[in-house]
C-alpha positions as CSV (number, residue, x, y, z in Angstrom):
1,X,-68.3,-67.3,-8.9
2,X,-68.3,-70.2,-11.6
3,X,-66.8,-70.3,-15.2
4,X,-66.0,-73.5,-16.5
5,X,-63.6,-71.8,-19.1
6,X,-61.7,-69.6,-16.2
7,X,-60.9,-70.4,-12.7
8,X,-59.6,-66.7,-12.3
9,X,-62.3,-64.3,-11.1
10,X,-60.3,-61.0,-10.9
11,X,-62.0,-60.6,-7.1
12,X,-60.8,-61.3,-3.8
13,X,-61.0,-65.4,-4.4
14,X,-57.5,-65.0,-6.4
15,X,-55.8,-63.2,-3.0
16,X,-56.4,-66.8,-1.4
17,X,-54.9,-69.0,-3.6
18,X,-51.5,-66.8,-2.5
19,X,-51.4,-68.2,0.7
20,X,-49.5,-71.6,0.1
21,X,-46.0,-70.4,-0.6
22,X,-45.9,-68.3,2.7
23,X,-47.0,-71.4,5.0
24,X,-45.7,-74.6,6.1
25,X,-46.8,-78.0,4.6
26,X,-49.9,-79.1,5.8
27,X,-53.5,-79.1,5.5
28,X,-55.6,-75.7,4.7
29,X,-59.2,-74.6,5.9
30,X,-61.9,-72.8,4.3
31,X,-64.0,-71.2,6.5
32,X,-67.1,-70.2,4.8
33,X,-66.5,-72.6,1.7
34,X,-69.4,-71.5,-0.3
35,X,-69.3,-72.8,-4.0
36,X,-65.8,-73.5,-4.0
37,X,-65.3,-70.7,-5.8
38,X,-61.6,-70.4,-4.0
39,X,-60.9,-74.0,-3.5
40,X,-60.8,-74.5,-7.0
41,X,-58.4,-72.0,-7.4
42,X,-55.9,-72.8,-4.6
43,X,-56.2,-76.6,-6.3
44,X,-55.0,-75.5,-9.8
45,X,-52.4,-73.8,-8.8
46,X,-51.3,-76.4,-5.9
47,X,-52.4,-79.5,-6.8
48,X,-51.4,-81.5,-3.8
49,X,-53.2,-79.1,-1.5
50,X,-55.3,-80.9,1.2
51,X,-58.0,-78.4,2.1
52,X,-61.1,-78.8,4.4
53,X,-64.1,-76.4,3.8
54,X,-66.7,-75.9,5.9
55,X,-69.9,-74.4,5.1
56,X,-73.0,-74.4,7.3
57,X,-75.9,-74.0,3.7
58,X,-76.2,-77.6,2.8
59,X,-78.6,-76.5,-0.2
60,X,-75.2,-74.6,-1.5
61,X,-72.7,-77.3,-1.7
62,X,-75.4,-79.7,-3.5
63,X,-76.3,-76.7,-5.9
64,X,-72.4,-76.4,-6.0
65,X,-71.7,-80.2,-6.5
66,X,-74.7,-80.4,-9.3
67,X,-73.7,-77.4,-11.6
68,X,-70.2,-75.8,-10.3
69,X,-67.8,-78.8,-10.5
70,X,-67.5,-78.7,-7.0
71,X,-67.7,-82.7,-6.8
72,X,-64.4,-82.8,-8.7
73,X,-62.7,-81.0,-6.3
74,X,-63.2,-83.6,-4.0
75,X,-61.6,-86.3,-6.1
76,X,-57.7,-86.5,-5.3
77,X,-55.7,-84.8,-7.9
78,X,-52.8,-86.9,-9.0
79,X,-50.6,-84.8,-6.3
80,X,-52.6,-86.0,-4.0
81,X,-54.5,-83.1,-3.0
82,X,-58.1,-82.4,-2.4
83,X,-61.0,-80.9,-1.3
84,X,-63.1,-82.3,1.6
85,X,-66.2,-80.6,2.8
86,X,-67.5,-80.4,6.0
87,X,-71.5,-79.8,6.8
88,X,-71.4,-77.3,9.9
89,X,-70.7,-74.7,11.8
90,X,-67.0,-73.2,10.6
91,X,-66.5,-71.1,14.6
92,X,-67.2,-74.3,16.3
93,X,-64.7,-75.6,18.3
94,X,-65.1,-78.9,16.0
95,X,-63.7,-76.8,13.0
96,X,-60.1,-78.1,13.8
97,X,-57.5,-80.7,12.6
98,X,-54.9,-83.0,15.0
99,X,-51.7,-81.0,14.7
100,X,-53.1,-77.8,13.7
101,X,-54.0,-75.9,10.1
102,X,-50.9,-74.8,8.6
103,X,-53.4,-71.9,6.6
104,X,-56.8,-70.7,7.8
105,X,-59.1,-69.0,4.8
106,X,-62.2,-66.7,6.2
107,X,-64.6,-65.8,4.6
108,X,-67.6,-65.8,6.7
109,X,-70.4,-63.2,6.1
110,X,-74.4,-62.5,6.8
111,X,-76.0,-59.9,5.2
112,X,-73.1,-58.5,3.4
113,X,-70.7,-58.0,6.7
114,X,-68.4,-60.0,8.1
115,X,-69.9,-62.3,11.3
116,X,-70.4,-60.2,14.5
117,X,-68.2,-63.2,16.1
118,X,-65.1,-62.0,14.2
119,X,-65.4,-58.5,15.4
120,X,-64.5,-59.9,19.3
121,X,-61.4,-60.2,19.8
122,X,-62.1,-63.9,21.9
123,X,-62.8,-65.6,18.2
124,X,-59.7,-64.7,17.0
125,X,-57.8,-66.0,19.9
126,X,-59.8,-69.2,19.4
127,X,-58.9,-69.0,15.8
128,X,-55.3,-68.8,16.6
129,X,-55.1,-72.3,18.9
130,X,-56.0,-73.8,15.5
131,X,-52.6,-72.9,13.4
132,X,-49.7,-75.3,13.8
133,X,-46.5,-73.5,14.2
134,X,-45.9,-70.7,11.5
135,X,-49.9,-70.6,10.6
136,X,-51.3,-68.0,9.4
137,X,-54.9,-66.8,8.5
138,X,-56.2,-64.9,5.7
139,X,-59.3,-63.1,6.2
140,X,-61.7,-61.2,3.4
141,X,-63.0,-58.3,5.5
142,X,-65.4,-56.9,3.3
143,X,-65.6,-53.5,2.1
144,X,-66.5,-50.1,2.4
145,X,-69.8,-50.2,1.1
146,X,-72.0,-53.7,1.8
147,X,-74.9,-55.0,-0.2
148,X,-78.4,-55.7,2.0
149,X,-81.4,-57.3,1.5
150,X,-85.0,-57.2,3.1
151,X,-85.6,-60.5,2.0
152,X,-86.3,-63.3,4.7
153,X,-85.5,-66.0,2.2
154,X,-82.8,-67.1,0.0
155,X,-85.1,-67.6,-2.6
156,X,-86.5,-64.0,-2.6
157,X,-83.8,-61.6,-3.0
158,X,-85.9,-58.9,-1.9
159,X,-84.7,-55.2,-1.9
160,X,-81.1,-54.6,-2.2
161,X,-79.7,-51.3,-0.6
162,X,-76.1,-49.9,-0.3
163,X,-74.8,-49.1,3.3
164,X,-71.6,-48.2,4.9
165,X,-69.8,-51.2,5.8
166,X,-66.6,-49.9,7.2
167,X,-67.4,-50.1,10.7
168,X,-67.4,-53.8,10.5
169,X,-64.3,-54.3,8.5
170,X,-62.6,-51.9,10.9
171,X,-63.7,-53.9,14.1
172,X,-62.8,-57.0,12.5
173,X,-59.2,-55.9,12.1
174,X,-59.6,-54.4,15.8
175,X,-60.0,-57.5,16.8
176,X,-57.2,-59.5,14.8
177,X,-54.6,-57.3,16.3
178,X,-55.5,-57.8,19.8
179,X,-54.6,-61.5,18.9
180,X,-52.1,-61.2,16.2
181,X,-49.9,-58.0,16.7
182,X,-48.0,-58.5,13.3
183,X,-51.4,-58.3,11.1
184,X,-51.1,-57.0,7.6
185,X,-53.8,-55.9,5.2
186,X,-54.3,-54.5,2.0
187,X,-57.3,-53.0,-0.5
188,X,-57.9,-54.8,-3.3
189,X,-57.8,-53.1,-6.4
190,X,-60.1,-52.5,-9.9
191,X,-63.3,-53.1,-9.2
192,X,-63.1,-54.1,-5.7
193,X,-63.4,-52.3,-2.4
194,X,-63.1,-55.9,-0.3
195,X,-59.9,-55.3,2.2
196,X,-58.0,-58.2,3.0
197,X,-55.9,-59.3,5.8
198,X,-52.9,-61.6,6.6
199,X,-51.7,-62.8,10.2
200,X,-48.1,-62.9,11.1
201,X,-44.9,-61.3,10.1
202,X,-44.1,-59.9,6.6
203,X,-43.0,-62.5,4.1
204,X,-40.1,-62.0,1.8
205,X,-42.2,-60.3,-0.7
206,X,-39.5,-61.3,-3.8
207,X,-40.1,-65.0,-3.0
208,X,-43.8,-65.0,-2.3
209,X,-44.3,-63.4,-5.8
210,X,-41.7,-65.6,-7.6
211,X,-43.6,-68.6,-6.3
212,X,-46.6,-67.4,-7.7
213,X,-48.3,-67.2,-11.4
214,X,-47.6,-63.4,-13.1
215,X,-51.6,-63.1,-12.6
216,X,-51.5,-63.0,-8.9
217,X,-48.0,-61.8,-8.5
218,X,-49.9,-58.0,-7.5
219,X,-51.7,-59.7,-5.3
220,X,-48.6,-60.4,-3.0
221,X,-46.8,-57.0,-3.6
222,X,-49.0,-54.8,-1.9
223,X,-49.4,-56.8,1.2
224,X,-47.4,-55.5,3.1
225,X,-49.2,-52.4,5.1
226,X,-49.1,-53.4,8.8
227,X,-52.5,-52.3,10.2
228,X,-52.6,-49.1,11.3
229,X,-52.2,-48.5,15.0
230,X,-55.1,-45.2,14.7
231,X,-57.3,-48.0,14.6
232,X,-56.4,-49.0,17.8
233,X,-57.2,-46.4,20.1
C-alpha cells in the first residue's frame, strides 16, 4: 500500500513499525518485504533503523523501486539507518545475520493464508535461533476470512472468492506457542480482521506507548492478551 502524501495506511503495516521501542538495538528483518509498504514506516518513525527485507518476487521490488519509492529506502538516512533488500527465500536458513536479529517482521502469505511452513511448529523453532538475546518476532496472521483467486498468474487476477481463513491463523499461533510459551496477540481493529502476534513477555505497556506517535499508541495498548491456552488442546 503506497501514498506518497501518507506513510500511514490504517492496516496492519502501522502494528510493525511498534516493534522498535520493545527490542534491543540492532538490526531488524522483514520477512516477506513486499513493496515496502512497512519498511517505510518503521524508517520514519526510526530513522537509524537498519532493516533487511527479504522477498522471494523479484518483479515486485523492481515495480516497488520504479513507482513506490522503495529505492529511497535503501539510501542511508542521516541516522544512519536503512533498508537493504535481499532477493530470496525469507525461511531459508540463509535469512540470518552474525549475532542475531534483534526484531523479526512476518509477513509471509500465498493465496491469502499464511505459509503452510509457519503452521509447524519446527519453523518457529528455526525462527527463534535467529533473535539475539531479548528478540522478538512479530507476525501478521491473517484473518478470519481470506481472499482467493483461480488465477494461475499474477497478471490475471482471476476469480476472487471469500473463504474461512481461521484455521490457518489458529495453527499458526499453535505453532508459535510450542516455541514461544509467552506469545501475545491481538485483533486489529476498524476495518480489519488481520490478528497479530508478538513473541515474548509483556512489555511495560505505559512505556511502549509513550515511545510511540499518538497514531499507533492503540496499537500497543491492546497487546496484551496472552494466547489462549483452548487453542492448545
Amino acid at each position: 500500500m503506497y501514498r506518497e502524501d501518507c506513510k500511514y495506511t490504517n492496516a496492519y503495516w502501522d502494528q510493525f513499525a511498534t516493534l522498535p521501542p520493545i527490542i534491543p538495538e540492532g538490526p531488524i528483518a522483514i520477512l516477506g518485504l513486499g513493496g515496502g509498504t512497512s519498511a517505510r514506516l518503521m524508517l520514519d518513525l526510526w530513522p537509524s533503523c537498519k532493516l533487511l527485507g527479504w522477498e522471494i518476487d523479484e518483479t515486485l521490488v523492481e515495480v516497488a523501486r520504479e513507482y513506490f519509492g522503495l529505492s529511497e529506502l535503501e539510501t542511508p538516512t542521516e541516522q544512519g539507518g536503512m533498508l537493504e533488500v535481499r532477493l530470496d527465500d525469507a525461511l531459508e536458513p540463509s535469512a540470518t545475520v552474525e549475532g542475531g536479529f534483534a526484531g523479526i517482521i512476518v509477513d509471509l502469505f500465498a493465496n491469502g493464508e499464511v505459509l503452510p511452513q509457519l503452521q509447524e511448529p519446527e519453523m518457529w523453532v528455526e525462527l527463534k535461533k535467529r533473535l539475539k538475546e531479548g528478540g522478538r518476532i512479530m507476525i501478521n496472521c491473517g484473518g478470519i476470512c481470506v481472499e482467493k483467486s483461480d488465477s494461475m498468474s499474477e497478471l490475471d487476477d482471476g476469480t476472487w472468492t471469500w473463504e474461512d481463513g481461521g484455521y490457518a491463523k489458529e495453527a499458526t499461533l499453535r505453532a508459535m506457542v510450542k516455541a514461544f510459551p509467552q506469545t501475545l496477540f491481538r485483533k486489529m481493529g476498524g476495518e480489519s480482521d488481520n490478528y497479530m502476534a508478538l513473541t515474548g513477555p509483556l512489555p511495560d505497556l505505559a512505556a511502549w506507548a509513550a515511545a510511540l506517535p499518538s497514531k499507533l499508541q492503540e496499537a500497543s495498548s491492546d497487546m496484551d492478551c496472552p494466547f489462549q491456552q483452548s487453542y492448545m488442546q
